[in-house]
C-alpha positions in Angstrom: -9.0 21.1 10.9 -5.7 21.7 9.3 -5.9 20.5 5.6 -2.1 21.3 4.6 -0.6 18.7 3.7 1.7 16.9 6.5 5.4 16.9 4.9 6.6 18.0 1.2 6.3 16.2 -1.7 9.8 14.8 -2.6 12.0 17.4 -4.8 13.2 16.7 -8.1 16.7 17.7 -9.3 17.1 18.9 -13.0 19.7 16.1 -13.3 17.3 13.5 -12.2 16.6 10.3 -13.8 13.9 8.0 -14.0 16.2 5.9 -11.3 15.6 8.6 -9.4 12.3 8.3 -8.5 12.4 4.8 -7.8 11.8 1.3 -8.8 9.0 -0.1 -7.2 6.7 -3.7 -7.5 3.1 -4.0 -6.9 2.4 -7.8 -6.2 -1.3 -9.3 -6.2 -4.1 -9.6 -8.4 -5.6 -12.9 -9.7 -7.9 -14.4 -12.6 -11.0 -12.6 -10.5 -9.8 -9.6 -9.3 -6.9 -8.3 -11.7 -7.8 -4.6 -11.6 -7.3 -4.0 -8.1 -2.9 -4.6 -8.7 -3.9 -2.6 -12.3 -4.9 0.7 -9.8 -2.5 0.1 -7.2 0.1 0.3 -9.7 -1.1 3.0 -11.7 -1.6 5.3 -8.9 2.3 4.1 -8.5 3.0 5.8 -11.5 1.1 8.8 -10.7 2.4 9.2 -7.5 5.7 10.0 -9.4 7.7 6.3 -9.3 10.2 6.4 -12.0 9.8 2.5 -13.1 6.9 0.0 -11.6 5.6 -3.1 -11.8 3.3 -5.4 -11.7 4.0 -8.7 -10.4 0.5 -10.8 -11.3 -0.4 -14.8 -11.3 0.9 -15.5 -15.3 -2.9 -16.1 -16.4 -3.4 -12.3 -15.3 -0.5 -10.8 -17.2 -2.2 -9.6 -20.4 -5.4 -8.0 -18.5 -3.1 -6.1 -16.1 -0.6 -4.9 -18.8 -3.8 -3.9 -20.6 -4.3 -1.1 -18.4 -1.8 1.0 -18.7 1.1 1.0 -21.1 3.8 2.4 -18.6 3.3 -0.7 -15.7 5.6 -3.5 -16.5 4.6 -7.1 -16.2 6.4 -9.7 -14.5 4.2 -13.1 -14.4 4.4 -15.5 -11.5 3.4 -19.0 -11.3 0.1 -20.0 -11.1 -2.7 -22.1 -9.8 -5.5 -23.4 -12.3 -7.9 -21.1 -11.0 -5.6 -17.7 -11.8 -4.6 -18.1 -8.1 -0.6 -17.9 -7.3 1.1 -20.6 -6.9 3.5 -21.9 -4.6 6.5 -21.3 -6.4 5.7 -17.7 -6.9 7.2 -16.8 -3.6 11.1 -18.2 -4.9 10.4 -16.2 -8.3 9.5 -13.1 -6.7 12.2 -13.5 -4.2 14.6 -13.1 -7.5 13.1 -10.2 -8.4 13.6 -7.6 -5.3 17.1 -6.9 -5.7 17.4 -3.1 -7.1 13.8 -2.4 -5.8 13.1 0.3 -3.8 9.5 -0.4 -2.4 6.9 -3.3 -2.7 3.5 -2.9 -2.6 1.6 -6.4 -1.4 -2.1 -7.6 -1.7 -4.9 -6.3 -3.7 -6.7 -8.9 -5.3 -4.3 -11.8 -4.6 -6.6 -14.2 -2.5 -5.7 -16.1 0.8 -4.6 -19.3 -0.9 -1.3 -21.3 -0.5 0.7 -19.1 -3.0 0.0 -15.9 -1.4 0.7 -17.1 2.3 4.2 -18.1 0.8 4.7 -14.3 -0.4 3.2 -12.7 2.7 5.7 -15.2 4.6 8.8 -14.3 2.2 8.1 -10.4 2.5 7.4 -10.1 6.2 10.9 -11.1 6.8 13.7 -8.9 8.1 15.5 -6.6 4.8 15.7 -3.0 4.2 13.3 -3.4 1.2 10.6 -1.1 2.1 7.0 -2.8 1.8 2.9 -2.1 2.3 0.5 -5.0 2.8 -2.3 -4.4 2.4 -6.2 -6.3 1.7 -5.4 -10.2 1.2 -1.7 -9.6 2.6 -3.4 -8.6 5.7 -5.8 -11.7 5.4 -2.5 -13.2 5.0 -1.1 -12.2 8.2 -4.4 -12.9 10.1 -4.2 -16.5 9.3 -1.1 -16.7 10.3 -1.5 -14.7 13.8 1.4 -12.6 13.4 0.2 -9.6 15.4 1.0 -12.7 18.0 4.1 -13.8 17.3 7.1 -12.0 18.6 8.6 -9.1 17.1 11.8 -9.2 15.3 14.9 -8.1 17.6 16.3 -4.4 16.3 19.7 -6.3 15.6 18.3 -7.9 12.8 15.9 -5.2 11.8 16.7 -2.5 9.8 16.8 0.8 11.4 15.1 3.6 9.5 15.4 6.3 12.0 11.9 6.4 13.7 13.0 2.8 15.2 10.7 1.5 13.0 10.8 -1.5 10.5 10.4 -0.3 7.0 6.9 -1.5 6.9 3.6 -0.1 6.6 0.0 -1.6 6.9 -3.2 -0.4 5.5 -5.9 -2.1 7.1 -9.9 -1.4 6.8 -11.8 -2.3 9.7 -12.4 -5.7 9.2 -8.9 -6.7 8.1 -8.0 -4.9 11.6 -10.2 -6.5 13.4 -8.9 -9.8 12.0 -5.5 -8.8 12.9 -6.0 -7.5 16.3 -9.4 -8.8 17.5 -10.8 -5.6 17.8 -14.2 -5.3 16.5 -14.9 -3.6 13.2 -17.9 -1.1 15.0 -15.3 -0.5 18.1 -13.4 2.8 16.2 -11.6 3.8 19.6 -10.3 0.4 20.1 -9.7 -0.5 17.2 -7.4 2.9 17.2 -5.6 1.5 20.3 -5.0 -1.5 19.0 -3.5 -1.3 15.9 -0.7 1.4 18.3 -0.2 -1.7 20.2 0.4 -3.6 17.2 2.5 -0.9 15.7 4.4 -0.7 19.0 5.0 -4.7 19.1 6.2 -5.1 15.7 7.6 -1.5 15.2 5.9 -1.0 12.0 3.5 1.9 10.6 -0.6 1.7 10.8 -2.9 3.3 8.4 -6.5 2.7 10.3 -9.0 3.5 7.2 -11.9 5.3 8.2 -13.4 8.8 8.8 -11.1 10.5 9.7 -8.2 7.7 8.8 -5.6 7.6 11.1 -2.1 6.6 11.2 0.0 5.6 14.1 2.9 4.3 14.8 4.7 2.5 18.2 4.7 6.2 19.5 2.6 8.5 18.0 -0.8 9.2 16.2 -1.9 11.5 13.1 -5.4 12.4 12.0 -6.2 12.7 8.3 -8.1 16.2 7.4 -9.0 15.0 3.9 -10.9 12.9 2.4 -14.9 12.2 2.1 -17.9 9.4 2.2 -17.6 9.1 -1.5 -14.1 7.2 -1.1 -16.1 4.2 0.3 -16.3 2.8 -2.9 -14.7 -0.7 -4.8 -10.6 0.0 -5.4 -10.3 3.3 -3.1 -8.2 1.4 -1.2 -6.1 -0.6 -3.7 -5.6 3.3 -5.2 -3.6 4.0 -1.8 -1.9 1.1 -1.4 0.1 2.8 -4.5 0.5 6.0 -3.6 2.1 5.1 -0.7 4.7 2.5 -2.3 5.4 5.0 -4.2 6.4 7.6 -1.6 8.1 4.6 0.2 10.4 4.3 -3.1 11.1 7.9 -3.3 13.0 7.7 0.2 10.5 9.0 2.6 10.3 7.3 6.0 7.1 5.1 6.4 5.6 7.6 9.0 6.1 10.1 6.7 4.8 8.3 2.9 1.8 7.2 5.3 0.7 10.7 6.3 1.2 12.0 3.0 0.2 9.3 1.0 -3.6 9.2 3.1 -3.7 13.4 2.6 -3.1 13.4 -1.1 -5.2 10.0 -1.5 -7.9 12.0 0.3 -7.6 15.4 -1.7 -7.7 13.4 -4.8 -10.5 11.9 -3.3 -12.1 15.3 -2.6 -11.6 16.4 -5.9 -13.0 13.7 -7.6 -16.4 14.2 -5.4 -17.1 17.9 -6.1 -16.2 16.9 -10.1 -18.8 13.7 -10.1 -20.8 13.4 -6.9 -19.5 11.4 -3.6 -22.3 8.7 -5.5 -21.1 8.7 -8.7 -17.4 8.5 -8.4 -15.3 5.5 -8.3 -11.5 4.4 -7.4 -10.8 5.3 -11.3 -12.2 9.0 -10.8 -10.0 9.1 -7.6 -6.8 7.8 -9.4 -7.3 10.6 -11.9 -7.2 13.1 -10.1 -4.3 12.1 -8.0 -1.4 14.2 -10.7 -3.4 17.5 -10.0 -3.5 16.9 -6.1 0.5 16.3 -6.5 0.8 19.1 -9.1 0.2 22.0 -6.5 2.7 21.1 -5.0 5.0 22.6 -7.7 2.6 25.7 -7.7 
């Protein structure tokens, strides 16, 4: 298999600013699960974004700022139970103007607050956006791979006639999606193109080999090992590529790259600890080294 890496790594200009790099917003967590939208956005940062965030329920705030000292906070209403709540969806609506990328799900839950986001970031703008985990749920309980696909006059175009979305399903959010069973990996392959083809958007199938496809074409992952199937791997990914969304490349494009250098980091962190003893946070460390040869 061919293990370069699909595309280049964005370019820096000596002139460049932390604008440069883009501004991007993870949104998700809650009161039970606030370090998945802690890794998401710190493998944001390591990824290269010049400013991100971290939009949590309010109860959250302190325990995801706590992580890392370079992901801002911006609190959202919430439930009693550390949930969002309904009107988070108006107050992160306020907040995507001058955003580059979103990053959506990890750790949010299924409740009424989160189908409210999912609904307000699914519609039609040129913000570029992953769902992923409980934005996927999200969109499985609302049958969207059913309902019918935006018309290309009111979509964006981004070149590869493609809304600027991608998805980063594991099997079981696919198969929620699509129907496709979890254990079916050829099907479930064929389905998520037909789903990428109907709604013109980008699919990251998770798996071994992950694969990404969109309305027209398909791309195997040559990184990448048994170790990754561990707590957070995923929520890990779900930065990188928002990250690689807000530095301008195409969603076909931060896909492939974002699964190859997710999966090298991956690698790296299994021949350091042991495909058993490594987690999402070994992973996320070694992501600036897996990005660093590029420069090299």
């Amino acid at each position: 298999m061919n293990h370069q890496p699909p595309v280049s790594f964005p370019k820096r200009e000596h002139d460049s600013h932390k604008g440069s790099f883009g501004r991007v917003l993870l949104c998700g967590g809650s009161r039970e699960m606030a370090g998945s939208i802690a890794l998401s956005s710190m493998a944001a940062l390591h990824t290269g974004s010049g400013l991100v965030s971290a939009a949590v329920p309010d109860r959250c705030l302190e325990t995801v700022a706590a992580f890392h000292p370079c992901v801002m906070t911006i609190p959202l209403a919430d439930a009693s139970r550390g949930h969002f709540a309904t009107a988070a969806a108006d107050e992160l609506g306020s907040r995507l103007d001058g955003l580059d990328a979103i990053g959506c799900g990890p750790g949010m839950t299924t409740n009424d607050g989160s189908m409210q986001i999912v609904r307000r970031l699914i519609e039609p703008m040129k913000l570029a956006r992953v769902f992923d985990a409980d934005a996927l749920n999200c969109l499985a309980k609302m049958e969207w791979a059913k309902q019918d696909p935006v018309s290309p006059e009111t979509s964006p175009s981004n070149g590869d006639d493609a809304r600027n979305i991608v998805l980063t399903p594991h099997p079981g959010e696919l198969g929620r999606l699509t129907g496709a069973g979890a254990k079916d990996r050829d099907l479930q392959i064929e389905a998520a193109q037909k789903l990428a083809a109907h709604h013109r958007v980008t699919i990251v199938v998770k798996g071994g080999p992950t694969v990404v496809v969109d309305a027209t074409r398909t791309w195997t992952n040559s990184t990448g090992n048994p170790g990754m199937a561990t707590a957070g791997t995923g929520d890990v990914l779900t930065g990188v590529i928002t990250s690689l969304l807000g530095q301008g490349l195409s969603p076909w494009d931060a896909a492939r790259l974002g699964v190859w250098i997710h999966g090298s980091a991956g690698d790296r962190a299994a021949a350091e600890y042991g495909q058993p003893g490594m987690s999402a946070y070994e992973l996320l460390a070694e992501l600036p080294k897996v990005i660093a040869a590029f420069d090299s």
